[in-house]
MARVEX-486827 format. One line per 5 residues: number of its first residue (from 1); for each residue x, y, z of C-alpha. Coordinates in steps of 0.1 Angstrom, whole numbers, plus 2048, in hexadecimal, padded with zeros to 3 digits. Each point is the difference from the previous one (the first is absolute). Layout:
NUM> X,Y,Z | ... $
END
This chain:
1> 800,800,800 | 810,823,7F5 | 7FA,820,812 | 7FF,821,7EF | 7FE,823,80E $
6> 7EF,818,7E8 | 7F0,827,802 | 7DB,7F7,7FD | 7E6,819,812 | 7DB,7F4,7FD $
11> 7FA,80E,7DA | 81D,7EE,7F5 | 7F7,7E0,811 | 7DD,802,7F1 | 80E,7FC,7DD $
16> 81B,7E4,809 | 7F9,7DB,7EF | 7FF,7E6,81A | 7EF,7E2,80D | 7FE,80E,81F $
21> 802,823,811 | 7FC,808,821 | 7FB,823,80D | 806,805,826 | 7EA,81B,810 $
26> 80A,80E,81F | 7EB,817,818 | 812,81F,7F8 | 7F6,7FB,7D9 | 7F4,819,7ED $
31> 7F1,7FB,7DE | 808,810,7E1 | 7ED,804,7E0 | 811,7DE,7EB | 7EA,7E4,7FE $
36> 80B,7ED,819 | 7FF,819,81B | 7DD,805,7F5 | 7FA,7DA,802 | 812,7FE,822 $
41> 7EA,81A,80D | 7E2,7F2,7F4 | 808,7E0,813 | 805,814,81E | 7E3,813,7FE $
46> 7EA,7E2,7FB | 80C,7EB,81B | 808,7E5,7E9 | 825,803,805 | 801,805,828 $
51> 80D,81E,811 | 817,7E5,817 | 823,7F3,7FC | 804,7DE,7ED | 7E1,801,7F1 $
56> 801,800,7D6 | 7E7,800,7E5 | 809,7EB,7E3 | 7FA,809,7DD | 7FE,7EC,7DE $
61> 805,817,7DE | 7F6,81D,810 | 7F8,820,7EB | 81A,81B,7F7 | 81D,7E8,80B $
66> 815,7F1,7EA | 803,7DF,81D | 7F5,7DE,7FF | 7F7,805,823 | 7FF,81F,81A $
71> 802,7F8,820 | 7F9,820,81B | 812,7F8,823 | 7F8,813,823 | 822,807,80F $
76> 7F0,80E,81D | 818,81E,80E | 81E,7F9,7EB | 815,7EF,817 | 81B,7E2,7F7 $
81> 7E8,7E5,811 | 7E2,808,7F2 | 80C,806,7DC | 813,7DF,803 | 7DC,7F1,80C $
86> 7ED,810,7DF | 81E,7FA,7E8 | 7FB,7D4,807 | 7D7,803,803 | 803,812,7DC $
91> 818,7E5,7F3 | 7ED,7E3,80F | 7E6,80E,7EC | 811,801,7DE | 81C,7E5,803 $
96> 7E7,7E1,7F6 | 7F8,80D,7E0 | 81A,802,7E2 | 80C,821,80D | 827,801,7F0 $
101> 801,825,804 | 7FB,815,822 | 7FD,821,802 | 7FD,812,823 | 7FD,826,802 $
106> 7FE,815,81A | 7E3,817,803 | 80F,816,81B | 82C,80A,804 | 80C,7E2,809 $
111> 81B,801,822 | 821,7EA,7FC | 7F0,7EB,817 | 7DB,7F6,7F1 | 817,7F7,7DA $
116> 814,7EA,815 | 7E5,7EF,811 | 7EB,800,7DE | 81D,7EB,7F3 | 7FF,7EB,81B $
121> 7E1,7F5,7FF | 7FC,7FC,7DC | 81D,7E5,803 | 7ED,7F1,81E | 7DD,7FE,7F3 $
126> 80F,7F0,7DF | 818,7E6,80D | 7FF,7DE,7F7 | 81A,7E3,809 | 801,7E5,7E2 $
131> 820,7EE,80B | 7F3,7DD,804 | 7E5,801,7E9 | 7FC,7ED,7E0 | 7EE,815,7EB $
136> 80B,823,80C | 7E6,81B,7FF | 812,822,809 | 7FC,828,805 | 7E6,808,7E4 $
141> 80A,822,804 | 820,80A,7EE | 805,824,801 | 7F6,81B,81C | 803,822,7F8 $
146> 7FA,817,822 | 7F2,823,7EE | 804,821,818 | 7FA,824,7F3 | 824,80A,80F $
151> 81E,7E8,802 | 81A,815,80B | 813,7F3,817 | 7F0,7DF,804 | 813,7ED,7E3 $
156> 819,7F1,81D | 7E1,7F6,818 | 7F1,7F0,7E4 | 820,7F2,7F9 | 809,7F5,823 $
161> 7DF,7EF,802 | 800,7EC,7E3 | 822,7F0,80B | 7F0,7F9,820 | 7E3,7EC,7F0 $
166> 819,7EB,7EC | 80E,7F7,824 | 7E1,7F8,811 | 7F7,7E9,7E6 | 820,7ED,7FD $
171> 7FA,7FC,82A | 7DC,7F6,7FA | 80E,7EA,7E3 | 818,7EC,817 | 7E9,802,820 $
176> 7E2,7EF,7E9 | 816,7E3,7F3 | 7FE,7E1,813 | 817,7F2,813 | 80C,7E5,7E5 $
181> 803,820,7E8 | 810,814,81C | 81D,7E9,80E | 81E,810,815 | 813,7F7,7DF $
186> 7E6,815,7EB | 801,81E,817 | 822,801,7FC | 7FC,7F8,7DA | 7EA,823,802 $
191> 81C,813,816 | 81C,7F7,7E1 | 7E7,811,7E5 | 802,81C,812 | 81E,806,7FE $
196> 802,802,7DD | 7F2,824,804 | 815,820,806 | 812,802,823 | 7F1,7E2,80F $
201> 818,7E2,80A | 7F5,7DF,80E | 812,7E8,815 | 7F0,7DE,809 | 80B,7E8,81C $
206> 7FB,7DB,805 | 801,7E6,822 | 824,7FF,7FD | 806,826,7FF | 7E3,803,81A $
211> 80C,7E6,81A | 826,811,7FB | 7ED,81D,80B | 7F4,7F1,81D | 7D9,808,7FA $
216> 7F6,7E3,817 | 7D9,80E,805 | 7FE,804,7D9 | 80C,7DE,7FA | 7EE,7F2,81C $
221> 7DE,80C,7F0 | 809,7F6,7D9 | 80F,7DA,80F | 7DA,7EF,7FF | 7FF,807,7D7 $
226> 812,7ED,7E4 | 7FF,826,7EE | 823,80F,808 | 7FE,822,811 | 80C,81F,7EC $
231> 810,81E,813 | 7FE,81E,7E7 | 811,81D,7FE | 7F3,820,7EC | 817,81F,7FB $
236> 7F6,822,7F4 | 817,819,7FA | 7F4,823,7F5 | 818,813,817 | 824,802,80E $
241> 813,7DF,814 | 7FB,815,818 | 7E0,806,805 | 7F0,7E9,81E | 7E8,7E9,7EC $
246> 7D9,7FB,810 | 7FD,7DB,801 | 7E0,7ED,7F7 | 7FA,7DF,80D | 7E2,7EB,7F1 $
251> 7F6,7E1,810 | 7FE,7E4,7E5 | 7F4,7E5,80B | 7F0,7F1,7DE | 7E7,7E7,813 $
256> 7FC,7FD,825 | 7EE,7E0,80F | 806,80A,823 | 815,7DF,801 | 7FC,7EB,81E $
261> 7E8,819,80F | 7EC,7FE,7E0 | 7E9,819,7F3 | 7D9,7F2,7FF | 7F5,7F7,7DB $
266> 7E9,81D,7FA | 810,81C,7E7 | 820,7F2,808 | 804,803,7D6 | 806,828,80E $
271> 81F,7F7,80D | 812,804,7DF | 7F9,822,804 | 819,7FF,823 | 820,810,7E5 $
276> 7E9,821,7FB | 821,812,813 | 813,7F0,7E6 | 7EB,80B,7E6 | 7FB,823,80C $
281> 828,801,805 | 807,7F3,7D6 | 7E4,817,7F9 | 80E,821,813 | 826,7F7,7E9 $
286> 7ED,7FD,7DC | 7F3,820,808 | 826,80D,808 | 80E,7F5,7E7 | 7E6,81A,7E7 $
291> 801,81F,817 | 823,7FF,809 | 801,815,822 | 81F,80A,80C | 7FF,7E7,81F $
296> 80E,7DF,809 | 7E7,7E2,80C | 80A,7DA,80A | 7E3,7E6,7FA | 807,7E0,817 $
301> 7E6,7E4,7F8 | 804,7DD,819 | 7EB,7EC,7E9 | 7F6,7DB,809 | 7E2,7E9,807 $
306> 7F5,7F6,820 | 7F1,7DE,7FD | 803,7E4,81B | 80F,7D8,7F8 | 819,7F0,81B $
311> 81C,81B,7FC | 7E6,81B,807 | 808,813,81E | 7E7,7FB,81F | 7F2,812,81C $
316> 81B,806,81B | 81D,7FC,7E9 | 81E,81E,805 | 814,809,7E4 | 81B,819,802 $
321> 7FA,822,7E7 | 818,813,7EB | 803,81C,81B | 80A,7E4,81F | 7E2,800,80F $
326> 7EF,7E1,807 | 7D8,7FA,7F6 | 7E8,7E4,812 | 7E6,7F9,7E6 | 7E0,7FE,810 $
331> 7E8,801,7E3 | 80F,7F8,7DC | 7E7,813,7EF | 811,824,80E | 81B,7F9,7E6 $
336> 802,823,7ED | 810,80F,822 | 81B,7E0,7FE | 807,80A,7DB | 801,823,808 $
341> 813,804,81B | 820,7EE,7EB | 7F9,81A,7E2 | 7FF,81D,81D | 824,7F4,811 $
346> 80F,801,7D9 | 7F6,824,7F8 | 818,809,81B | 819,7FF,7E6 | 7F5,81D,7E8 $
351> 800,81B,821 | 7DB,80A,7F5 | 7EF,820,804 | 7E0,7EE,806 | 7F6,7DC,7FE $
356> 7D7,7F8,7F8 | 7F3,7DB,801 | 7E1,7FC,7EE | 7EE,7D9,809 | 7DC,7F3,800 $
361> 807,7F8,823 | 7E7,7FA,819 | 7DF,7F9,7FD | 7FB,815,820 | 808,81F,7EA $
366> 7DF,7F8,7EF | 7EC,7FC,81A | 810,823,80F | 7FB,817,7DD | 7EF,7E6,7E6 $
371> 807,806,7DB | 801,826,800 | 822,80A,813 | 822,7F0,802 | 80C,7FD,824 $
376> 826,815,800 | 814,7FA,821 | 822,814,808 | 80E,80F,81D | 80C,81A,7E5 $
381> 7E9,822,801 | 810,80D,7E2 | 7FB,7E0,7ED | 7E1,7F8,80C | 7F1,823,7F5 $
386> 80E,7FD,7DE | 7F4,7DD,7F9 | 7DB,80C,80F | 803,81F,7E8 | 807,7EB,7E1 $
391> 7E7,7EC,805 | 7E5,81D,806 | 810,80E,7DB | 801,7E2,7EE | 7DD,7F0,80E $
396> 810,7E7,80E | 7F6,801,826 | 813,7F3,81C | 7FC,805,827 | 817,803,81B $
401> 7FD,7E7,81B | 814,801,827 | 822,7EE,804 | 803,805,827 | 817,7E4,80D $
406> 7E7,7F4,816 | 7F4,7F0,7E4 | 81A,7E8,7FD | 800,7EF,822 | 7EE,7E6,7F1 $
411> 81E,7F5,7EA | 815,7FC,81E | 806,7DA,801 | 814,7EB,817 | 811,7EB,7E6 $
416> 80D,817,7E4 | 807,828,7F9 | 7DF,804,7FA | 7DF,7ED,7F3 | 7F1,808,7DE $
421> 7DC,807,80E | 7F1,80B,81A | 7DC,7FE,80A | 7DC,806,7ED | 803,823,80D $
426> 80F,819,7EF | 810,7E9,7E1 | 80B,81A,7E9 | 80E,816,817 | 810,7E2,812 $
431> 812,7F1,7DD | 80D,825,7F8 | 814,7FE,820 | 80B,7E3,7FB | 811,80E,7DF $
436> 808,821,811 | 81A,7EA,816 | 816,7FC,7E0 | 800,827,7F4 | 815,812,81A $
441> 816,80D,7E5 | 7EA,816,7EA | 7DE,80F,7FF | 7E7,7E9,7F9 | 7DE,7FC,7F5 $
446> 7EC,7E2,7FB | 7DE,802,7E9 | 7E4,7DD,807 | 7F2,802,7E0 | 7E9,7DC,80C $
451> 7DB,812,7FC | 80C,816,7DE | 814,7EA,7EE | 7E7,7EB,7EE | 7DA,801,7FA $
456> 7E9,7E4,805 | 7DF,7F0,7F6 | 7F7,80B,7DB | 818,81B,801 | 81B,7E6,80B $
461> 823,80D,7F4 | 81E,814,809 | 7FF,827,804 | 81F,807,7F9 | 805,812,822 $
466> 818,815,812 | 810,804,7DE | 7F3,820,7FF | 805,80A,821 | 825,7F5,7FD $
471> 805,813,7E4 | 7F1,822,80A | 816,7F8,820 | 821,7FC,7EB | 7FB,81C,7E7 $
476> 7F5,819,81B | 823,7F8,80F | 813,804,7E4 | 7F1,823,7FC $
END
């Protein structure tokens, strides 16, 4: 699907040949005396296009346009969320019939921030995975061309945007594949094409390089699969050696079981969806690679399965991590921490500015903030507020939960450094401290991306999430 950015105020768009327009109304429009501001307003007027946002009106061959179809869309007040919300009710409208060409125009100045959500949520609303099927039946739509009466100065929005929907979707495209299409081998198969784009290296390690590393709660986790674990490394370098580098670490665990303390049957198919860090973390460096900012990022990725057979680690086992520390496993389904905490102790190395560790972690996380808002620990202020901001910017919401060290009296164990859970209570809080014991050395962050990551029901798939938020994150800094 290609994007275009072209000068179209309502006149213009009224005479534009397409299969589709859509014409977003917001409640600071004010019609003009072209046909389709007089059609707009006669919607209005007549109630059948609602004065309320997300509401549309859909139109077949209607008179005086030169469209297929016309589609009027309430943006409400004009903010980011609510034009995002119009933009995919407009395109779920128009995207089942053979609609190869998309117009959307802007009936009121568009901000930087309502094209860039527009964007967004065309690439949303249209998505389709086709990976593992036999007869592939893709996008219908192949062009989109965003139409605003002014485009000064929004060419490198529009720009910035576009590059950020190719990186969602190459998340959403590796979070969607199953586990069988997704190995640790495969990941790291993904990892090397990327660096076959400008400034991007990639640096993959296997159970020898891992076990020389001394990654003991990595190995410990991947041992129960006959899949090999893959450490990979990602290197971006847009700026001076000497810049500090902000370190992303995606937890990539391709399926997870729960091993011995298995997970019940029910959705368990979901699991695939358990290297959405991962994803979000190949996603954030394709995006890189086209905007080139002036910055330096590491992408770690401890990719393995967790399945259980008789060399599966069990309940009350201790294994020794990377960092020294020794970890009694209590449940074998809190793996992502025991994966992390390995990846955490090796970003030591590259003196960060900031490290940020993005995992579909606990499912306490969902029950906390459901599917609308990430949950972002740190004991970092500065960080924390920048990660919180890019996410209010780039729609891509997370919340800051406590990390008082109360909270990790219930790791406290009499046989090891520390357990790997704690109680019911508290369970996301309770796994970030856990990993906050292996970050002493640089300011840290860690996103639980469990309720955002992936849809399900009818809707089931990947979203592509915190790429966004990541990236707002990392460009904001570069600035």
């Amino acid at each position: 699907m290609n994007f275009e950015l072209e000068t179209l105020d309502l006149s213009a768009a009224s005479k534009e040949k397409c299969d589709a327009l859509i014409v977003l109304i917001t409640s600071s429009f004010k019609p003009g005396k072209d046909a389709l501001s007089v059609l707009v307003a006669q919607a209005l007027k007549a109630g059948d296009l609602e004065n309320k946002a997300g509401k549309a009106l859909l139109l077949y061959r209607p008179t005086g346009l030169a469209c297929v179809r016309a589609v009027l869309v309430n943006g409400g007040d004009g903010s980011a969320n609510e034009v995002s919300k119009a933009v995919k009710t407009a395109v779920l409208a128009v995207k089942a019939g053979n609609v190869k060409k998309l117009v959307i125009c802007f009936a009121t100045l568009p901000q930087a921030a309502l094209l860039r959500a527009a964007v967004t949520a065309v690439a949303e609303a249209s998505y389709v995975f086709t990976t593992t099927k036999s007869k592939p039946e893709g996008r219908v739509i192949q062009r989109v061309v965003m139409g605003v009466s002014h485009p000064a100065g929004l060419k490198p929005v529009f720009d910035r945007a576009v590059a950020a929907v190719a990186g969602i979707e190459f998340a959403k495209e590796w979070a969607n594949r199953p586990a069988n299409y997704a190995t640790p081998a495969l990941l790291a198969g993904a990892a090397r094409s990327l660096a076959k784009l400008p400034n991007i290296k990639c640096e993959v390690l296997g159970p020898k390089q891992v076990k020389k590393l001394g990654m003991g709660s990595f190995m410990a986790v991947a041992q129960g699969s006959e899949e090999p674990l893959r450490f990979i490394v990602l290197r971006y370098d847009g700026a001076l050696k000497s810049e500090a580098p902000t370190v992303l670490v995606g937890k990539g665990i391709t399926f997870d079981s729960g091993g011995i303390s298995i997970k019940p049957a029910a959705d368990m198919d979901e699991m695939k969806f358990d290297m959405s860090g991962a994803a979000s973390v190949l996603g954030v460096f394709k995006v890189l690679a086209e905007l080139k900012p002036a910055i330096n990022v590491i992408g770690l990725i401890p990719a393995c399965e967790n399945l259980l057979d008789g060399r599966s680690i069990k309940p009350g086992d201790v294994v020794t991590s990377m960092s020294g520390q020794t970890i009694e496993i209590l449940n074998t389904d809190a793996e992502g921490r025991l994966v992390l905490c390995d990846a955490l102790t090796y970003a030591e190395r590259f003196k960060p500015r900031a490290v940020v560790d993005i995992a579909t972690l606990t499912g306490a996380c969902v029950v906390a903030l459901g599917a609308v808002r990430s949950g972002l620990f740190s004991a970092n202020d500065e960080l924390a507020a920048a990660l919180m901001s890019a996410g209010e910017t780039s729609l891509d919401l997370c919340w800051r939960l406590p990390l008082d060290d109360d909270y990790a009296e219930g790791l406290k164990t009499d046989f090891a450094d520390v357990a790997n859970v704690a109680g019911r209570a508290g369970g996301a809080i309770t796994a970030a401290k856990f990993l906050q014991r292996f970050t002493a050395k640089f300011p840290w962050a860690h996103l639980d991306i469990a309720g955002t990551a992936w849809k399900s029901g009818k809707a089931k798939g990947a979203t592509g999430r915190p790429v966004a938020l990541l990236l707002e994150y990392l460009l904001t800094s570069a600035k």
